[in-house]
VEXLUMTOR-219769 format. One record per residue (C-alpha): residue number from 1; y, x, z; residue in three letters. Coordinates in Angstrom, 2 decimals. Example, Ala and Ser with C-alpha at 12.3 -4.5 7.8 and 13.67 -1.06 7.14 Angstrom:
<sites>
@i=1	py=-4.50	px=12.30	pz=7.80	aa=ALA
@i=2	py=-1.06	px=13.67	pz=7.14	aa=SER
</sites>
This chain:
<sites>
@i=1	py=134.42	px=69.74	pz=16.62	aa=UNK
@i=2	py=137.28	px=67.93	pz=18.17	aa=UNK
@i=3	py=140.63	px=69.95	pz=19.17	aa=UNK
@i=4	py=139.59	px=69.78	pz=22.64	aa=UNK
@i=5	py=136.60	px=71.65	pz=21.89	aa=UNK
@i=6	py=138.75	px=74.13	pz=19.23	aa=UNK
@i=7	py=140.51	px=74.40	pz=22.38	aa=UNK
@i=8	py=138.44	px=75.38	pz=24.88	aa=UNK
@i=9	py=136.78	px=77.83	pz=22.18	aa=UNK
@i=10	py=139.66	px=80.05	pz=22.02	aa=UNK
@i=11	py=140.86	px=80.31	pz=25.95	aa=UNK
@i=12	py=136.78	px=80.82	pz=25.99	aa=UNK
@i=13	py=137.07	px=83.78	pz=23.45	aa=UNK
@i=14	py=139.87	px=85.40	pz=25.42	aa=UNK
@i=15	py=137.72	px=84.51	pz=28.81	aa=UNK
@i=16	py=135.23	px=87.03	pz=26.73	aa=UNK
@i=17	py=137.84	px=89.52	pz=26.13	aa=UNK
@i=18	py=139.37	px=89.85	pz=29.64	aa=UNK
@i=19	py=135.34	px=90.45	pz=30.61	aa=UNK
@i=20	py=135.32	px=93.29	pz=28.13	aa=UNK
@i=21	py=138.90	px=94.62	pz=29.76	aa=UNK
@i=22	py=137.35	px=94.50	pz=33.27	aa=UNK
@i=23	py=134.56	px=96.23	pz=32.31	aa=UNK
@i=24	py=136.19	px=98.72	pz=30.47	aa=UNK
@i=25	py=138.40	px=99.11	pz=33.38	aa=UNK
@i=26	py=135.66	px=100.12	pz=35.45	aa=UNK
@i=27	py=134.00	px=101.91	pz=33.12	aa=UNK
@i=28	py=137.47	px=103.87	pz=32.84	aa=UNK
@i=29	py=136.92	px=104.06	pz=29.18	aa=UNK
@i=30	py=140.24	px=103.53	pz=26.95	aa=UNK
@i=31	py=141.17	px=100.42	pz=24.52	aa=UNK
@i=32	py=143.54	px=99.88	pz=21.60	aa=UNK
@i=33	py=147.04	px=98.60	pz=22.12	aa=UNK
@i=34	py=146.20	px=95.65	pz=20.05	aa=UNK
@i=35	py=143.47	px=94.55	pz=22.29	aa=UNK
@i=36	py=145.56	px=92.99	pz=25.26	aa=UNK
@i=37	py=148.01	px=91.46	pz=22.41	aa=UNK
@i=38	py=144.85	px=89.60	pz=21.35	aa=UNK
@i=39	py=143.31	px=88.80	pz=24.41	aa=UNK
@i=40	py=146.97	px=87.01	pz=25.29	aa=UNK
@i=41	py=147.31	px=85.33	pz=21.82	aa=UNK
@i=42	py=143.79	px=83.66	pz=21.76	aa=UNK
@i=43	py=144.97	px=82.64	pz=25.97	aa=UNK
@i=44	py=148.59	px=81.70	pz=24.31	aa=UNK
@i=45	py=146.76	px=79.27	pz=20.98	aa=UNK
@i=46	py=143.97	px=77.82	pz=23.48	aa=UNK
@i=47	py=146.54	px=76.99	pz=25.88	aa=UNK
@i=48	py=148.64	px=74.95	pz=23.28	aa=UNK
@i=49	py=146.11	px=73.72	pz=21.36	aa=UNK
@i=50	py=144.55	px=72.45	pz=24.46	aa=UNK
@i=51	py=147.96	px=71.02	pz=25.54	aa=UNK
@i=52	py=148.27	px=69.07	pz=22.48	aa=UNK
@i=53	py=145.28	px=67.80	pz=22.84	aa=UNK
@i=54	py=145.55	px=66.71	pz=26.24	aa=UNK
@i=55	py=148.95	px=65.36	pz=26.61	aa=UNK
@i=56	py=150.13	px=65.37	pz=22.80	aa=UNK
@i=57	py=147.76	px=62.04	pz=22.21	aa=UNK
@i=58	py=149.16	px=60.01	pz=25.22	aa=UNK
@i=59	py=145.65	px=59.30	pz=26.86	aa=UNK
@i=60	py=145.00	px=58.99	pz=30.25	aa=UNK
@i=61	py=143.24	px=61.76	pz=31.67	aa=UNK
@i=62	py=141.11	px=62.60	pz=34.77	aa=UNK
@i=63	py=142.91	px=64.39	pz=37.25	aa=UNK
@i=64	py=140.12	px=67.76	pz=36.75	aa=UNK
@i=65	py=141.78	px=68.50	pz=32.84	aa=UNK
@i=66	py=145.34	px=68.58	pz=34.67	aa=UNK
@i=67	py=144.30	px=71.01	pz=37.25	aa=UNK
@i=68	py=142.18	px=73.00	pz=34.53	aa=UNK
@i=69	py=145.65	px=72.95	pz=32.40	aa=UNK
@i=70	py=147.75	px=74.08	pz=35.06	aa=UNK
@i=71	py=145.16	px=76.93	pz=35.91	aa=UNK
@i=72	py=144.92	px=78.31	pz=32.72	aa=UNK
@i=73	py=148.48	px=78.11	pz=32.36	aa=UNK
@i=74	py=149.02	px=79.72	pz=36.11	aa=UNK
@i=75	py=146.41	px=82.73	pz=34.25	aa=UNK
@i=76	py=148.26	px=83.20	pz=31.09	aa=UNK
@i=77	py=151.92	px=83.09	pz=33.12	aa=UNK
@i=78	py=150.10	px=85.95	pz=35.81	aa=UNK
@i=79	py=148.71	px=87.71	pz=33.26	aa=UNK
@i=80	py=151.69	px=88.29	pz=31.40	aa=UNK
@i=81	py=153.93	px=89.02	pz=34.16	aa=UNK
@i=82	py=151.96	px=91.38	pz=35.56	aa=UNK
@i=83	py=150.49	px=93.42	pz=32.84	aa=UNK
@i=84	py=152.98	px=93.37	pz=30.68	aa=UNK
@i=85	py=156.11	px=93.20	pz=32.86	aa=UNK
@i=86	py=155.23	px=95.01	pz=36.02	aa=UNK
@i=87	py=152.15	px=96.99	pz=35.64	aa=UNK
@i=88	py=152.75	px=97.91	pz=32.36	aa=UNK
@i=89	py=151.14	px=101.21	pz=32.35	aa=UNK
@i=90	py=148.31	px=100.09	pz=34.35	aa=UNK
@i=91	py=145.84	px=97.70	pz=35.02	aa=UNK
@i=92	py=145.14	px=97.29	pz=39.20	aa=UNK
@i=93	py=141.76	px=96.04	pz=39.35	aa=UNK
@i=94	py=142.40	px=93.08	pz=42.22	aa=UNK
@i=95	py=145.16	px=91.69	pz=39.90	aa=UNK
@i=96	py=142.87	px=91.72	pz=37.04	aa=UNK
@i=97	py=140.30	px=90.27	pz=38.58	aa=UNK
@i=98	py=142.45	px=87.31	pz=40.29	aa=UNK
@i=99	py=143.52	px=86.51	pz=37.09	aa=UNK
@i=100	py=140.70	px=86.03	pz=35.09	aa=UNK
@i=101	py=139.21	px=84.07	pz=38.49	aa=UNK
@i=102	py=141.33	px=82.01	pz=38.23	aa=UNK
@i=103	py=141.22	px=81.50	pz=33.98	aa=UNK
@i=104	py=137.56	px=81.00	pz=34.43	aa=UNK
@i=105	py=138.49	px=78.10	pz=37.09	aa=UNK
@i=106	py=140.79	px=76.50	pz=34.86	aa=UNK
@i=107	py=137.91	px=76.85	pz=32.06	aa=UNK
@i=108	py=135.29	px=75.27	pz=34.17	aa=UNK
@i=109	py=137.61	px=72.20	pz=35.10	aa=UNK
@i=110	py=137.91	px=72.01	pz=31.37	aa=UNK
@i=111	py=134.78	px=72.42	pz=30.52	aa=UNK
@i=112	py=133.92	px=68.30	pz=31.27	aa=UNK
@i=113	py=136.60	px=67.30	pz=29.66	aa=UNK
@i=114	py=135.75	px=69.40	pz=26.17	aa=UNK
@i=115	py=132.14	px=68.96	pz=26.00	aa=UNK
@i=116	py=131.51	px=65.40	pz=28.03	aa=UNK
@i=117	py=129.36	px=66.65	pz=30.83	aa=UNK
</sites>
């Protein structure tokens, strides 16, 4: 696998996490501490790895992996800022769900780019 594809594998595994947080939101169950740490590491190491990949190697890129960049970035920067700077003690559902909208757009405008399609 290629690091663009390492890439997209961990901003996909924390795609898969933030699913499990909304439905866990709704389901009003409880989670460990640890699990939003995780879910905004594995956004944190996709989002650099993907950035080296992108931009560390000097190529010249469709315009699609710079939007997908910027949207993922947009995600992690929202996500942060809201749930763990002002929301701290809770999770509004609309927020969380605008986030991970729009990580999933930034993952499906990097999809091409990862996998060649």
């Amino acid at each position: 696998m290629s690091l663009v594809q390492w890439a997209f594998a961990a901003l996909a595994a924390g795609a898969s996490g933030g699913v499990l947080f909304v439905v866990l939101l709704m389901a009003g169950k409880r989670y460990p501490r640890w699990f939003g740490a995780g879910h905004g590491l594995l956004g944190l190491v996709g989002l650099a790895l993907m950035g080296f990949a992108l931009y560390g190697q000097g190529a010249v890129l469709p315009t699609r992996a710079s939007w997908g960049f910027a949207a993922v970035a947009a995600a992690l920067l929202g996500g942060a800022t809201f749930f763990r700077l002002i929301h701290r003690d809770r999770r509004p559902l609309p927020l969380a769900v605008a986030h991970g909208m729009l990580g999933l757009a930034g993952l499906v405008l990097l999809y091409p780019i990862a996998f060649g399609s």
